[in-house]
Structure formats: structure tokens, C-alpha cells
C-alpha positions in Angstrom: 0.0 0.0 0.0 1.4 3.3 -0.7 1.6 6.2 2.2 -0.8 9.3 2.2 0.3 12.4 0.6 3.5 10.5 -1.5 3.6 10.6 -4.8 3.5 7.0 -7.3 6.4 8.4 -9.0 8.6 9.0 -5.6 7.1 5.8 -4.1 8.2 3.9 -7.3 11.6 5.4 -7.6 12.5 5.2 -4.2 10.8 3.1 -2.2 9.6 0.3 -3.7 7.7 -1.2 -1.1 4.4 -1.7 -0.5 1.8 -4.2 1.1 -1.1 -5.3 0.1 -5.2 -3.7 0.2 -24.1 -11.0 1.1 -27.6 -11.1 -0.1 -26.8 -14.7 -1.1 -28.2 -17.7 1.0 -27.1 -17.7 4.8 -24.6 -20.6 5.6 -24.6 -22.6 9.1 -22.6 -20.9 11.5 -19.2 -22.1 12.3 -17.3 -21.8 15.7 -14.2 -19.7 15.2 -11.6 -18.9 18.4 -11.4 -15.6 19.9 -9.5 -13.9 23.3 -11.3 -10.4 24.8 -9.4 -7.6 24.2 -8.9 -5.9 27.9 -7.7 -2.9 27.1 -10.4 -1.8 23.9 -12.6 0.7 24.6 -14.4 0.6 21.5 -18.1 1.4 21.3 -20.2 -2.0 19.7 -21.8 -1.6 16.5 -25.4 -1.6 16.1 -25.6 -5.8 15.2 -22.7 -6.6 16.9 -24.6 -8.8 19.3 -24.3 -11.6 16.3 -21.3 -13.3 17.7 -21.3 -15.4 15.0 -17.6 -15.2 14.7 -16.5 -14.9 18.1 -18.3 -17.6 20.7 -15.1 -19.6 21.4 -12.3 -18.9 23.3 -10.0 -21.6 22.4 -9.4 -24.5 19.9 -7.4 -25.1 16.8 -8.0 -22.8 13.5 -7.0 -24.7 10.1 -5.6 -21.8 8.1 -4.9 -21.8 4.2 -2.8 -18.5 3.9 -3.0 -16.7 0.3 -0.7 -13.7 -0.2 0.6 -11.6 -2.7 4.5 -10.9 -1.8 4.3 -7.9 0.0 6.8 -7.1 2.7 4.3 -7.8 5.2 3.1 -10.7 4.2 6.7 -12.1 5.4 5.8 -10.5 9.2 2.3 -12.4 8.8 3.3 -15.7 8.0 5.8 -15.6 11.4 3.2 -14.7 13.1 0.5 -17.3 12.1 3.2 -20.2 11.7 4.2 -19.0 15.7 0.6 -18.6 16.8 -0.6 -21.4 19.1 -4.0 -21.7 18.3 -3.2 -21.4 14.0 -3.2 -24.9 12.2 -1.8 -23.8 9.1 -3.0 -26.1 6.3 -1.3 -24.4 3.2 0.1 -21.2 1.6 -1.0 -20.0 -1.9 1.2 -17.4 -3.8 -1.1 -15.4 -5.5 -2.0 -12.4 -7.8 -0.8 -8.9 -6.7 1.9 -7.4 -6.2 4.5 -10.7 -7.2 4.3 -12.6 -9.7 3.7 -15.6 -8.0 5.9 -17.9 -10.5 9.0 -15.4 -10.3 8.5 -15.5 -6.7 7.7 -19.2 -5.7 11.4 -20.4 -5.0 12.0 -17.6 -2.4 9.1 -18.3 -0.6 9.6 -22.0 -0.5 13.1 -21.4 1.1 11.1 -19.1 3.5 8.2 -21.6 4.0 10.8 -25.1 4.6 14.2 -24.0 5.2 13.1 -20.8 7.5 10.2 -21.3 9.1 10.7 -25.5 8.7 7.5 -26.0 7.9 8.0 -29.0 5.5 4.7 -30.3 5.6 2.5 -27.4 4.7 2.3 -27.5 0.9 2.9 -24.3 -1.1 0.6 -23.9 -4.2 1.2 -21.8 -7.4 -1.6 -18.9 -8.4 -2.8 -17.8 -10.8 -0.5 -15.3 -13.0 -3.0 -13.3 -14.6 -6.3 -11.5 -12.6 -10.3 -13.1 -13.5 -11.1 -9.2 -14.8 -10.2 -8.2 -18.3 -9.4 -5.0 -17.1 -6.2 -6.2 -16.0 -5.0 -3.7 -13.0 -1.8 -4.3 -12.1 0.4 -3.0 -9.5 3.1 -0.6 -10.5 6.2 -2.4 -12.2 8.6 -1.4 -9.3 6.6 -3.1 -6.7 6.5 -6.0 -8.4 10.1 -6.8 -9.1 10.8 -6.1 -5.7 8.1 -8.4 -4.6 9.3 -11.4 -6.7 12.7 -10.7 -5.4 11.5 -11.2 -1.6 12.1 -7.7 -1.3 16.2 -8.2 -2.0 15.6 -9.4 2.1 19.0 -12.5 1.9 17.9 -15.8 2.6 19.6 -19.4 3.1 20.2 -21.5 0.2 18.1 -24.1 -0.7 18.1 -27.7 1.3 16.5 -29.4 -1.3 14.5 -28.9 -4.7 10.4 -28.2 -3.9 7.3 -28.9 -5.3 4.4 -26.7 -5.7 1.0 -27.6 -6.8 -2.3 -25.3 -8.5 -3.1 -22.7 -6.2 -6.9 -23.4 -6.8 -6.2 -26.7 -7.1 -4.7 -26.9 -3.6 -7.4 -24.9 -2.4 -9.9 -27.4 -3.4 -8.1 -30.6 -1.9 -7.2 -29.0 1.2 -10.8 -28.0 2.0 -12.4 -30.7 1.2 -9.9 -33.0 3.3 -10.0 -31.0 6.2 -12.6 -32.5 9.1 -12.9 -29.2 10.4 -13.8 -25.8 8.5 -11.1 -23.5 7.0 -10.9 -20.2 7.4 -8.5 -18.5 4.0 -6.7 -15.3 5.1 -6.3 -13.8 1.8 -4.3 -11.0 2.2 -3.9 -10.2 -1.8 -5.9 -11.0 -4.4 -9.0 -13.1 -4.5 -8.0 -14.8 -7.7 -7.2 -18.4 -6.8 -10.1 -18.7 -4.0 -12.9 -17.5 -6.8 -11.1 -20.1 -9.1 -11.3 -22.6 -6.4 -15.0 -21.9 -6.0 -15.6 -21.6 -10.0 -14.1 -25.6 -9.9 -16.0 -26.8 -6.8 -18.6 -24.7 -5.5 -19.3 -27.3 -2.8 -15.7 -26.2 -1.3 -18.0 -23.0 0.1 -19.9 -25.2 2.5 -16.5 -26.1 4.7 -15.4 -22.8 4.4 -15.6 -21.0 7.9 -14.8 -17.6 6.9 -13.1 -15.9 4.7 -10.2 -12.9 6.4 -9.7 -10.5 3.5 -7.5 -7.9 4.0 -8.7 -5.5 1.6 -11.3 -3.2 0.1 -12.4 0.6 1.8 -15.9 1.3 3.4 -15.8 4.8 5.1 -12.9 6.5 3.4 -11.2 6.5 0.2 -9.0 4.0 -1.3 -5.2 4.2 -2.0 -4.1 4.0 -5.3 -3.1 7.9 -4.8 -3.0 8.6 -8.6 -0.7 5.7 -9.8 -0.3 6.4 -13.3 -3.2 5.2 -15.5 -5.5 5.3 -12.5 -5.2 9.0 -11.6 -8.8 9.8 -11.2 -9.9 6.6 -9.2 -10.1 7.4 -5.9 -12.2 5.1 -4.5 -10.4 1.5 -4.8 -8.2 -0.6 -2.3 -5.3 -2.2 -4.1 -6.0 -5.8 -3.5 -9.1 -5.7 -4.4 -8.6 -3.6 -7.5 -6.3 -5.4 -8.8 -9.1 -8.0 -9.6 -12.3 -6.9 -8.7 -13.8 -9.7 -10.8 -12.5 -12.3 -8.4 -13.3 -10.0 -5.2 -16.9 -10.0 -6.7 -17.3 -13.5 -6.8 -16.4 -13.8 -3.6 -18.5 -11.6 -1.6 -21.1 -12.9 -3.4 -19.9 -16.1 -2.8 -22.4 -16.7 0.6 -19.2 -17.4 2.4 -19.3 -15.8 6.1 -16.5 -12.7 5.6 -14.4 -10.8 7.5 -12.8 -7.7 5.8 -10.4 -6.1 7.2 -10.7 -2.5 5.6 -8.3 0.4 5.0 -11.2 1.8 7.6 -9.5 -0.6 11.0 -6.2 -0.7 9.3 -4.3 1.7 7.8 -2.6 3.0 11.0 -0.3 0.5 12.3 2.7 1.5 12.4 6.4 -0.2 12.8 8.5 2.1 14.8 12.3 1.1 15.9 11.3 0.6 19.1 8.7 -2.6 17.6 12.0 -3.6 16.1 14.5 -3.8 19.0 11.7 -6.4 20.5 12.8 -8.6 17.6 16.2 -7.7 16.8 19.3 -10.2 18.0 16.9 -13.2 18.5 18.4 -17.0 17.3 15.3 -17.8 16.2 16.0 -18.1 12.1 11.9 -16.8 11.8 12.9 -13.6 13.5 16.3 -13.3 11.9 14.7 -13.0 8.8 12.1 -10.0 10.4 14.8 -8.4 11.6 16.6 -8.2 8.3 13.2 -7.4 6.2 12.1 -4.8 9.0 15.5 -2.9 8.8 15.3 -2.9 4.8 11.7 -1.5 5.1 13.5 1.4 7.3 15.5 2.1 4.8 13.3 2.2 1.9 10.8 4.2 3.5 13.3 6.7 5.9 12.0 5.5 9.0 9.1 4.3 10.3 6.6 2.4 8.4 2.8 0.7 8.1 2.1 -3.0 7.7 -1.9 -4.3 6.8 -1.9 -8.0 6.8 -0.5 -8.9 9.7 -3.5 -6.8 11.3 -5.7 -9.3 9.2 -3.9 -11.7 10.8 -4.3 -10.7 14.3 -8.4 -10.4 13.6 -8.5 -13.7 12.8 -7.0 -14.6 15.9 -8.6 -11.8 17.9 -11.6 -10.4 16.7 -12.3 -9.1 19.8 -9.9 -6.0 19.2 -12.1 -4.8 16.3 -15.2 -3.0 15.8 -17.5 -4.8 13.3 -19.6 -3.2 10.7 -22.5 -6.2 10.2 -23.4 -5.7 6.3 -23.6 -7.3 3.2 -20.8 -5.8 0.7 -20.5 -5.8 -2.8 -17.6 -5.1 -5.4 -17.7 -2.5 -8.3 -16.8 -4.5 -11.1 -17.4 -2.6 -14.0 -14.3 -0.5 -15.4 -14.4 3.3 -14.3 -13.4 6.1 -11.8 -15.0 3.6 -9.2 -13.6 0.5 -10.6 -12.7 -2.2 -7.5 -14.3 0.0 -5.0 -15.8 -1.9 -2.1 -19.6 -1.1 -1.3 -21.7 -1.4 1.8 -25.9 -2.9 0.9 -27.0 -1.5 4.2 -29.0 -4.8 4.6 -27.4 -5.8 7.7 -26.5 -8.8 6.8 -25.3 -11.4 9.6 -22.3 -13.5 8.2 -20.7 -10.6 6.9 -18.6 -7.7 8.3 -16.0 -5.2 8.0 -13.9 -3.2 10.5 -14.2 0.4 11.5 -11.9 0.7 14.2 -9.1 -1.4 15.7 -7.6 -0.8 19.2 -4.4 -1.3 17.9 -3.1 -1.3 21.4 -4.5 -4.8 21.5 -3.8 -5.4 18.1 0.1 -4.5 18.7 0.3 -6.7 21.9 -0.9 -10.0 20.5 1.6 -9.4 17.8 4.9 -9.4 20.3 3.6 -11.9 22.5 3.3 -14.1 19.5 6.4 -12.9 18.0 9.1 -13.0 21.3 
């Protein structure tokens, strides 16, 4: 995602980095684990006494994670793979800001030799977006994505296989004997072409955690060239609004976690010394991606999906909007822009606040 009040070209040219960005029938309600949040002193929305989401406190949560490449994606799969409570099931490279091919080997050496989790399979997206329009991120942020972000890593232990990233999708739900919940924290691409093979996928589907999309504010494509008068769209979901359509139409319980409850989490030095000259090879690798995102954006810096990641762990540090939501598919000044129904739908939401207080504790404790 690009800061506020930057410019494309100077984000481009110097930075390079960047993250991310239901009227249909009603499903059965799945049980998905949750911890208070002590500290929030958010108001409740007006429906959020559907705790549809949130009425367990404990018990595993098989996790497929699809990402895009950006830099913190790398600080949200160390947190998921180091969360308790997270079963993770598989990991999808898909459509965004890498090119999920270019970038599959890096993240296998991240995923097994890092990480040393050899038996999570890794599954290969798809390369090109469901909408004709074709939106693409700017070229910059997409070599430095399928270069892991020029962040070193080991060598190789051993050659890897990858399989389909739909395909993967489809086998791993339907052999799990508990629902998945997808954090998508790109693109939608791979999950719509997953349902587009086998619809039946939806019905052991928990929820879906999208980080992505923009409710009460505008978007953040901040006049990238070729999309200077759209003002209205989140990257990852403009980037295929097809797919994001098919998805929230999908009847698939949602969570979307919005520019709206994340756009101000911020990684400050002082995050960084908690992670900094640890042996652990998971924070190691942090360490070295957190000090290059210092230096490519002259000091401090925001991170999205990992906030997607703690609200699928912890819900309870958000404020929930309870609506259906729609994509704007159709090519324009409003093209990808997220949309509320205002039908109060119950197995959808979307944030509008975060007590990031919470949000930023659950991340350390997980990450020391």
C-alpha cells in the first residue's frame, strides 16, 4: 500500500515497497476462536450482538494463507506459523503485487528452510487477474516483490514442489474434518477459481479474512499512473475486482479487514528492537526485512496483513460493521471500490476501528 500524501512516482523510484489492500443464502454458522481484548474501549456496532464469529475462546483454526508478496506478508506468515491456536493447512502465492511464479522459490526457502515447515504444501496462483481490465500494481513493486524484497535468505536444502493454487485450495478444504478459514491478504483470484471448480468447497469454508477493500474512506491507489482519477479502490481488491466480486457474493461468512481498522499500524524502531538479535531463524529473517523496510521508507513504516492476521486470531480487538458488501466490477473512476448494501446482513462484516493497542500486543507476544 502506498503512504498518504506521497507521490506513485517517488514511491516507485525510491521506495519500492508496499503491502497489500451478502444477499446470497445464509450458511450454518461455524465456531471460530477468539480472546477479549482488555484494554479496547471501542463502542459495539449496532448488530454486533451476532457473535457469529467470536463464541469460542479456544481450539485449533485450520488456516490456508494466500498472499501476494508484499513485505508484510513475510511478518504475517511468522506470526501465524508462531501462533498457538493457528493450524496452518497451506500457503497459496497469489496475484498482486508478485508474480507468483518469479517469486515461488523464495518463498519455498522461507516456508521449509526458514520457518521448517516441510509439511504445509505451497501452491502456485494464478498469474493473470479473472477481470479483463487487468489492473496491475506498478512495475517497481512488483520486481521487488518477486525478489523477496532483496531481504537474503539461506540457500536451498532441497528442490520443492508446488502444486495449482486453486487446485490446492480445493483438496485442502475438502480434506479438512474441520472448516477452514483462507486469510487472503492479496488478491481473490485463486479462491474465486477454487470456488468456479467446486462450489461445494464454500460449505467447509468457515470464513473468509480478506484484507482488503475501503468502506468509510477513500482508497489508496493515490494517482498511480493510468488510475489517476480513481479514488475510490483498495489495491488488492482492485487489482481483480472480478475475483473479489465473486467472492463476496460467494455466501461465504466474511471478515474484511478494511483500509477503515487498518491503515494506521505502524512499525516504529522501538517494535524492532523487541525482535532484533533473537536466534530464532523466523525472526532473523524480520529483523533483516524490517531494517530494509527502514530504509526504503526513511524510518518508520505501516504494515496491513498482519493486522488481518491478528483479527483472525482476535476479533475481539475490532469494531465490526455487520453488512452485506458488494464489489464495483465494472471499469471506471470507481472501478474495485468496495460497497456497503445496508441490509445488515449477519455472516458478513467489516472493520471500522481497531484498538491497535491490542492489536500490537498480541503481535509481540506471538512474536518474542
Amino acid at each position: 500500500m502506498t503512504r498518504n500524501k506521497l507521490s506513485t512516482a517517488l514511491l516507485v523510484l525510491t521506495f519500492v515497497f508496499f503491502n497489500g489492500c451478502i444477499t446470497a443464502q445464509e450458511p450454518t454458522p461455524a465456531v471460530l476462536p477468539t480472546e477479549p481484548a482488555p484494554e479496547a474501549t471501542l463502542q459495539p456496532t449496532a448488530t454486533s450482538e451476532i457473535q457469529y464469529f467470536d463464541d469460542a475462546s479456544e481450539g485449533s483454526l485450520p488456516v490456508i494463507f494466500s498472499h501476494d508478496g508484499a513485505p508484510d506478508d513475510v511478518a504475517t506468515l511468522v506470526y501465524i506459523s508462531k501462533h498457538p491456536r493457528v493450524k496452518l493447512l497451506g500457503v497459496i502465492q497469489s496475484y498482486g503485487e508478485q508474480h507468483p511464479e518469479k517469486s515461488l522459490k523464495e518463498w519455498q526457502i522461507f516456508l521449509y528452510d526458514v520457518l521448517d515447515l516441510d509439511d504445509v504444501p505451497i501452491g502456485v496462483g494464478a498469474e493473470d487477474p479473472l477481470d479483463p481490465a487487468h489492473n496491475e500494481f506498478p512495475a517497481g513493486w512488483r520486481s521487488g516483490a518477486d525478489n523477496f524484497w532483496g531481504v537474503s535468505l539461506p540457500a536451498a536444502s532441497q528442490d520443492y514442489t508446488a502444486e495449482n493454487g486453486a487446485d490446492l485450495i480445493v483438496r485442502l478444504v475438502n480434506e479438512s474434518p474441520e472448516k477452514v478459514v483462507l486469510l487472503v491478504t492479496g488478491a481473490q483470484t485463486d479462491l474465486a477459481l477454487a470456488l468456479q471448480q467446486d462450489p461445494g468447497i464454500a460449505d467447509n469454508i468457515a470464513q473468509v479474512v480478506i484484507m482488503g477493500g475501503a468502506f468509510n474512506r477513500g482508497g489508496n491507489l493515490n494517482e498511480s499512473p493510468g488510475y489517476e482519477n480513481n479514488h475510490a479502490a483498495e489495491w488488492n481488491i482492485f487489482v481483480d475486482p472480478l475475483a473479489a466480486k465473486q467472492v463476496f457474493n460467494s455466501g461465504i461468512p466474511l471478515s474484511i479487514v478494511s483500509l477503515d481498522g487498518s491503515d494506521d499500524f505502524i512499525v516504529s524502531r522501538e517494535d524492532y528492537d523487541k525482535i532484533a538479535g533473537s536466534d530464532d531463524p523466523a525472526l532473523q529473517l524480520l529483523e533483516r526485512s524490517w531494517q530494509q523496510n527502514f530504509n526504503n521508507w526513511g524510518g518508520d513504516f505501516k504494515i496491513w496483513d498482519i493486522v488481518a492476521g491478528v483479527a483472525m486470531t482476535n476479533p475481539g480487538y475490532f469494531t465490526w460493521t455487520y453488512d452485506g458488501v458488494d464489489v464495483i466490477a465494472e471499469t471506471g473512476d470507481t472501478h474495485g471500490q468496495t460497497i456497503r448494501l445496508d441490509n445488515s446482513a449477519k455472516y458478513t462484516r467489516f472493520t471500522s476501528m481497531t484498538d491497535y493497542i491490542g492489536v500490537r500486543k498480541t503481535i509481540f507476544d506471538i512474536l518474542k
